[in-house]
C-alpha positions in Angstrom: -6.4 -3.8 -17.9 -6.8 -1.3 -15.4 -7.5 2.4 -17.3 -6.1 4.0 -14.1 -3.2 4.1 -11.6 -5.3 4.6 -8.5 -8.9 2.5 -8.9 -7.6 0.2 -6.3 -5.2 2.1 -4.1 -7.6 3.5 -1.9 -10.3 0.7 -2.0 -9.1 -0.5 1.5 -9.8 2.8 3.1 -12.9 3.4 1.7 -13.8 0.1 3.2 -12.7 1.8 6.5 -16.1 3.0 6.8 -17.8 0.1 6.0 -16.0 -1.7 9.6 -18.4 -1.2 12.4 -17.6 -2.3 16.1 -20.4 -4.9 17.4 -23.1 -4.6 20.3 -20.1 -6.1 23.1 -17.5 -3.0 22.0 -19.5 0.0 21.3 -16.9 2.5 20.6 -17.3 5.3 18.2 -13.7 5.1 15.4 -11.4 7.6 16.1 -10.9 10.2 13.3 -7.2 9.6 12.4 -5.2 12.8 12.7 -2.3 14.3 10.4 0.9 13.2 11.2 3.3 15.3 12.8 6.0 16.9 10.1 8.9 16.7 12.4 8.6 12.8 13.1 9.4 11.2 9.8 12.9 12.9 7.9 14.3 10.2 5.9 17.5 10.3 5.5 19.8 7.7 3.8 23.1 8.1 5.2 22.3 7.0 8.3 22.5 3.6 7.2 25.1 2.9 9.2 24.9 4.1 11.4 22.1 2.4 11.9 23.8 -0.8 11.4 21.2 -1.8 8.5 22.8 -4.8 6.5 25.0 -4.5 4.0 22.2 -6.1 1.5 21.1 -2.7 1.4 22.2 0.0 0.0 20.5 3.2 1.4 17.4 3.2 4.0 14.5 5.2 4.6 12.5 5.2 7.7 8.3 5.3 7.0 5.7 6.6 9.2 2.4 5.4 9.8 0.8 1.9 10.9 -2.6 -0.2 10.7 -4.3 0.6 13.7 -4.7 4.5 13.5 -3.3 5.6 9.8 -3.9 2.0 8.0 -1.5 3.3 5.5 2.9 4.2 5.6 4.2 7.5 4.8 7.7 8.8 4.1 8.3 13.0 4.0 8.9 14.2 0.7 10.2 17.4 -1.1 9.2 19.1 -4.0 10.3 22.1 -5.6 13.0 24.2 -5.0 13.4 25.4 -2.1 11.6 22.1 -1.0 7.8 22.1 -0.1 7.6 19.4 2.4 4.6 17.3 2.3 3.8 13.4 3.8 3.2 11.1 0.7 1.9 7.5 1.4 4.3 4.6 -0.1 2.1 3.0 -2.8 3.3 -0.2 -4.9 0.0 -0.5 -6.5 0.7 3.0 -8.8 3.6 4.6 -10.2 2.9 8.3 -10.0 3.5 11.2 -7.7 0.2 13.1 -6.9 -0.1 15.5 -4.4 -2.7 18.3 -3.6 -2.6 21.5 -5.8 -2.3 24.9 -4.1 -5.6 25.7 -6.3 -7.8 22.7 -5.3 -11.0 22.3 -5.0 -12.2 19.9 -2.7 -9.1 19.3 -1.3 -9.6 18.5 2.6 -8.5 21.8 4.6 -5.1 21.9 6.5 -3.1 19.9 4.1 -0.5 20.7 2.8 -0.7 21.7 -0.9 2.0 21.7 -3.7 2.5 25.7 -5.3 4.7 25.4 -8.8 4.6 29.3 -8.9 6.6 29.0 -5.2 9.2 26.8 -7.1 12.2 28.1 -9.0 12.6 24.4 -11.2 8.6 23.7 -11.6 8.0 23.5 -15.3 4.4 23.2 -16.5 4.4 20.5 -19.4 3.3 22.1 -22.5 0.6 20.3 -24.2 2.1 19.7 -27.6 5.5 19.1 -26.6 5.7 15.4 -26.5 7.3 15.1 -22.7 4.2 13.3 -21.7 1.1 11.5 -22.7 -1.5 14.4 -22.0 -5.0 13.3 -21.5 -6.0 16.6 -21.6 -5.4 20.2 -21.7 -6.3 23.1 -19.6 -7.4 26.4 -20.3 -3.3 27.3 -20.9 -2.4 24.2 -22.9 -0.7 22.8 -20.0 -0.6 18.7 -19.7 -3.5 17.9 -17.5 -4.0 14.4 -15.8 -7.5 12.5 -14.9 -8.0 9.4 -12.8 -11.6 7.8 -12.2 -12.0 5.3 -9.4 -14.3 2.4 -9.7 -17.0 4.3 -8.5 -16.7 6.8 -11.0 -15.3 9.9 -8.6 -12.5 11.4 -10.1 -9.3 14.0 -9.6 -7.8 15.6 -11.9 -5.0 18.7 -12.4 -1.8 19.2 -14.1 1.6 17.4 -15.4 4.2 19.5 -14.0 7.9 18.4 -13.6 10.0 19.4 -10.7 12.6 18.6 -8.6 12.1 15.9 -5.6 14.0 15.4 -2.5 14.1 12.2 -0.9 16.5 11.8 1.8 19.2 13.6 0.6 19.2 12.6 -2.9 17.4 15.3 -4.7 16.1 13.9 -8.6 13.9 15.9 -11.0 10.3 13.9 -12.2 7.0 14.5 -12.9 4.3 15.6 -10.4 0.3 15.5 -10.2 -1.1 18.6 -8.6 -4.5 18.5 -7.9 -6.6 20.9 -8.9 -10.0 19.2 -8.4 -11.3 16.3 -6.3 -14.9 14.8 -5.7 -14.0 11.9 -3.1 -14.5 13.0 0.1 -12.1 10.1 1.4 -9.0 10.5 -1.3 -6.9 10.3 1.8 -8.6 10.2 4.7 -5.8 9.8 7.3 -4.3 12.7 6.8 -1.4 12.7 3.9 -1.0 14.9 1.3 -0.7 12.7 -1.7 0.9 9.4 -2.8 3.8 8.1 -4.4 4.0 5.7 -6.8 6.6 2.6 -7.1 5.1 0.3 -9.7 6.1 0.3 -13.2 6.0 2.9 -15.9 3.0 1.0 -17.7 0.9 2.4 -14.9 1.3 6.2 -15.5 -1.4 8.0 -16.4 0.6 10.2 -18.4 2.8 7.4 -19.8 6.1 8.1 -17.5 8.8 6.5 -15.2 8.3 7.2 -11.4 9.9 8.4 -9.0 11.9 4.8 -8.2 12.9 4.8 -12.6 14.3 9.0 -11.5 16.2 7.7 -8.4 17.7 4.9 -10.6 18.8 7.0 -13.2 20.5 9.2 -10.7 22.4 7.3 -8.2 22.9 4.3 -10.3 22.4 1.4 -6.8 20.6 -2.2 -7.5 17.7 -2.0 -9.1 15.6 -3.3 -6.1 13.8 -2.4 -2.5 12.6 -3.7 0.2 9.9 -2.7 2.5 9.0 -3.4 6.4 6.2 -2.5 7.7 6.1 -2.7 11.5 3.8 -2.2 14.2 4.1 1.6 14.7 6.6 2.6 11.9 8.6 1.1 8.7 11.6 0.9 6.7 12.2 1.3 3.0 15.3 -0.2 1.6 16.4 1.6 -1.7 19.1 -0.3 -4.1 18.3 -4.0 -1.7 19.7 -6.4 -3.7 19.2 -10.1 -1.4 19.5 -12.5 -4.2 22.9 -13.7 -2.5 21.7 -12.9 1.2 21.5 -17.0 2.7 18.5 -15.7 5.0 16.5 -15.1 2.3 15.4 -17.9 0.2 11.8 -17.5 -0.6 11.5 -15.8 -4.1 8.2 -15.8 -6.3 8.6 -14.5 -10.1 7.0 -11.4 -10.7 4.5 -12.5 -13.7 3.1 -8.6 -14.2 5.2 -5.9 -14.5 2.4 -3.4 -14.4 1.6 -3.9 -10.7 3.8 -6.6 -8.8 1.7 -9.4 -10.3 2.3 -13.1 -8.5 0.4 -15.8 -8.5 -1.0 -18.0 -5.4 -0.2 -21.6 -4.9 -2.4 -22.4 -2.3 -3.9 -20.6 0.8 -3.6 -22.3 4.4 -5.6 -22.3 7.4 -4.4 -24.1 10.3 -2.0 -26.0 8.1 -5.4 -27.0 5.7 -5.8 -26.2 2.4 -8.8 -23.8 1.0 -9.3 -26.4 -1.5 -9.5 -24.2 -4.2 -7.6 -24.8 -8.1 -4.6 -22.7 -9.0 -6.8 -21.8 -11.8 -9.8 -20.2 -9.2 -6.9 -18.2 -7.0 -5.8 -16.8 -10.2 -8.8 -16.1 -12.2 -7.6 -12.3 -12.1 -4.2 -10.9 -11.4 -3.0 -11.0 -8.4 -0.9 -8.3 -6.4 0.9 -7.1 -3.8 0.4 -3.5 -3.3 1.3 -1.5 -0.2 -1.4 1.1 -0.8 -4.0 -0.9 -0.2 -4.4 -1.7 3.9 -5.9 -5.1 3.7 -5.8 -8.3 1.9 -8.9 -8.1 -0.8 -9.8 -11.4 -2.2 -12.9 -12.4 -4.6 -15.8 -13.5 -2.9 -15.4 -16.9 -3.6 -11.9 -17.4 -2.6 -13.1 -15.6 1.0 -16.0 -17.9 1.6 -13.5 -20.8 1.3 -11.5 -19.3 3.8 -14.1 -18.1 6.0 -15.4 -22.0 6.1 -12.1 -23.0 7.0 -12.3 -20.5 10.2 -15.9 -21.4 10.8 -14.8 -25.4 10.9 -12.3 -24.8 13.7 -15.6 -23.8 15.8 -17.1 -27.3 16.0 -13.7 -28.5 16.8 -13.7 -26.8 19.8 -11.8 -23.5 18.6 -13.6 -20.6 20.3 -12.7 -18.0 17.7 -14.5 -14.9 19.3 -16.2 -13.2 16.5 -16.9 -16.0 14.4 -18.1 -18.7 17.2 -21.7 -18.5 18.2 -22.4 -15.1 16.6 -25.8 -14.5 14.6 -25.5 -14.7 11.3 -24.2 -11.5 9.5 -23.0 -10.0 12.5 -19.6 -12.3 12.3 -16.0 -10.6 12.2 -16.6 -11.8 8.0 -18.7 -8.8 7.9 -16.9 -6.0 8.6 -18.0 -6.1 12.6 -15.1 -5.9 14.7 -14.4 -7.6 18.4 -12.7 -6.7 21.7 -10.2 -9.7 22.4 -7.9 -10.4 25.1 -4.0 -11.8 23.7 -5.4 -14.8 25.5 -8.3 -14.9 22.8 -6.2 -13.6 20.2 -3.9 -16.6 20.4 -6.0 -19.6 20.0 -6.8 -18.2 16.1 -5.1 -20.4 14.0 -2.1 -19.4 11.9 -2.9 -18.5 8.0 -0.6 -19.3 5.5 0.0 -18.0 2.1 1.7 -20.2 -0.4 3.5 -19.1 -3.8 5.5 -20.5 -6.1 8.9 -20.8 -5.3 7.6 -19.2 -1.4 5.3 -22.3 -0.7 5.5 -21.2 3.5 4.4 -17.5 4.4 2.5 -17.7 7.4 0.8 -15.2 9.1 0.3 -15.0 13.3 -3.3 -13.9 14.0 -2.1 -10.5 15.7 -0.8 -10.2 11.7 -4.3 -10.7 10.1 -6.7 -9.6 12.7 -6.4 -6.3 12.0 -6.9 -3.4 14.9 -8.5 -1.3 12.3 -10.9 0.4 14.7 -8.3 2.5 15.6 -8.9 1.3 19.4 -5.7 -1.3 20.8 -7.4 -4.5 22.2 -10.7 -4.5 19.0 -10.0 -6.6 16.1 -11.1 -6.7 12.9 -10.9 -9.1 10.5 -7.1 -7.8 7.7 -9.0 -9.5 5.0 -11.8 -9.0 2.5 -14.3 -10.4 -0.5 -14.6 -7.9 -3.5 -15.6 -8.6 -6.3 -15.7 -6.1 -9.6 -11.9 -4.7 -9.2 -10.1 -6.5 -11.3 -7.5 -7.9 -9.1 -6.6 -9.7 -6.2 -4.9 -7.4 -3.5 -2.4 -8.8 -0.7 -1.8 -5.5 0.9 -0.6 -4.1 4.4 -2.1 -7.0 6.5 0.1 -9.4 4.3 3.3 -7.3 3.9 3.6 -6.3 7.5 4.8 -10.1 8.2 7.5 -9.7 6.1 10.6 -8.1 4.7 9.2 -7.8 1.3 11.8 -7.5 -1.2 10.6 -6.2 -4.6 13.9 -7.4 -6.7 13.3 -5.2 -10.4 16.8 -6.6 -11.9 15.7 -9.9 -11.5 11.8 -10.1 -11.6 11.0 -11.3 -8.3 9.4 -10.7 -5.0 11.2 -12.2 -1.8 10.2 -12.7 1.7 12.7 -12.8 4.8 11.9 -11.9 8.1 11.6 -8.7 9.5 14.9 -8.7 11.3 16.5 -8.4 7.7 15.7 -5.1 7.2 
């Protein structure tokens, strides 16, 4: 079991620096700037509108994509008055963190989260039981730690306030950070993360912000998420499970993370050729905070083989046909291509029980990560040594992911549901 709520939730955008462009598209990658504040308001009552369906009950709109943030965002309040800050949408953890007004090693211009500028922030008292402290600071307030896989760490303290989200307004617990050693926490530019996985994830043993909203407003125990090209939508209170355009629903197996398991994985219409038993040899996830799809190394060199077959078949896949090896689009080199080239990849499937058909168009899994339109990478990775099995942004931006609480299950419709 994962010790932490975060090992994983940044691993795709560490690998960000591992993507290089090749010799044919020597570009340097852009450095991906903060977000502007006055883009990305949410507010749930335009819903209608809007003319959202009536599956859901409130709507949130996200900022953020792939190609220059490889993350989503939504603008959040806390305090009171609100301090506004841009918090990435993560299913892979259940806490709020955001960067402490005393930081150190915070990056410089972001924005950073003052209790002492908040008339509800209330410390949580080491002793008093609220939370699980996993340590105190030097005035016997609740601190919080979480180490990443490499062993780089933040840390700060448990302090409960009041969020606004939309116009609902909900009082939980936040993370400030008061120290950081990872130079690339966040390296696109947000101020901190919330968290919509389950309670079992907290690092100091509390609900979310989803378990606050619920209390609150009382909607379906659900949401739904769409992730599109240059912006997003989250769906608070979706409840499909009567919805006829939706009938792909796989039983959530975990509820830590949103734990599935695979069925089979598809290339051109041909299976991997791997057991149930190999796809699931660790727990498998789907996680919005992470920006590709990380898969152990074993299950990637099936599917790169698949790829690599279509070459002597007379598929020119640029990146992967007649390239030296090591240099492919496999490792982490990424390609100029033409929509023309783009469209003669073949179409990769991810099947599920009870979902057995989730395909993915290339321009879905090629991923434009070097933060130039027209150079493709490839959305997917091998990893080994993290414990799970990741389908993040690269997967979910195919789909109206519907992450159905009440009744334990993750459905798929298309992205016109949402």
């Amino acid at each position: 079991q994962r010790q932490t709520a975060m090992n994983n939730v940044k691993l795709a955008l560490v690998l960000l620096a591992a993507c290089s462009l090749t010799a044919q598209a020597l570009l340097a990658v852009p450095i991906r700037s903060k977000p502007s504040r006055k883009l990305f308001h949410g507010h749930p009552n335009k819903l209608r509108a809007w003319g959202i369906n009536s599956s859901i009950n409130d709507t949130i709109p996200l900022g953020g994509n792939l190609t220059y943030y490889a993350e989503y965002f939504l603008e959040i309040g806390i305090g009171t008055p609100p301090q506004m800050f841009q918090m990435q949408l993560d299913t892979g953890s259940t806490d709020a963190v955001v960067y402490g007004s005393s930081c150190s090693g915070c990056p410089k211009g972001a924005a950073e989260y003052n209790p002492d500028k908040s008339k509800t922030a209330y410390p949580q008292d080491c002793n008093d039981g609220s939370v699980n402290c996993v340590k105190c600071t030097d005035f016997q307030h609740c601190g919080f730690e979480l180490e990443y896989g490499d062993g780089s760490t933040i840390e700060g303290e448990v302090i409960q306030d009041k969020f606004t989200v939309g116009n609902m307004v909900v009082e939980n617990y936040v993370g400030s950070i008061d120290n950081i050693n990872l130079k690339n926490w966040e390296p696109t530019g947000t101020d901190g993360i919330i968290g919509l996985a389950f309670g079992k994830l907290s690092a100091w043993g509390s609900g979310g912000l989803w378990d606050a909203l619920l209390g609150k407003e009382k909607f379906y125990n659900g949401f739904c998420m769409c992730l599109y090209e240059d912006s997003g939508v989250w769906g608070i209170g979706a409840d499909f499970s009567t919805d006829a355009r939706v009938t792909a629903w796989t039983p959530i197996t975990d509820k830590q993370w949103y734990g599935i398991n695979l069925g089979d994985i598809l290339v051109n219409g041909k299976s991997i050729g791997l057991s149930r038993s190999v796809l699931n040899s660790q727990q498998v996830i789907i996680d919005s905070g992470t920006t590709l799809m990380i898969f152990t190394t074993q299950i990637m060199n099936a599917i790169q083989a698949q790829f690599e077959a279509l070459c002597s078949q007379g598929v020119n896949l640029v990146g992967v046909c007649n390239v030296q090896k090591g240099q492919s689009i496999f490792d982490n080199q990424c390609f100029q291509m033409t929509p023309a080239q783009v469209g003669v990849w073949p179409v990769f499937t991810i099947s599920l029980p009870g979902a057995p058909n989730l395909p993915l168009a290339p321009a879905q899994y090629l991923w434009q990560g070097a933060g130039q339109p027209g150079y493709y990478c490839m959305g997917m990775q091998g990893q080994d040594g993290i414990g799970v099995t990741i389908l993040g942004d690269t997967f979910m931006s195919g789909f109206n992911v519907i992450f159905d609480r009440h009744r334990a299950k993750i459905g798929f419709g298309s992205l016109n549901t949402c």
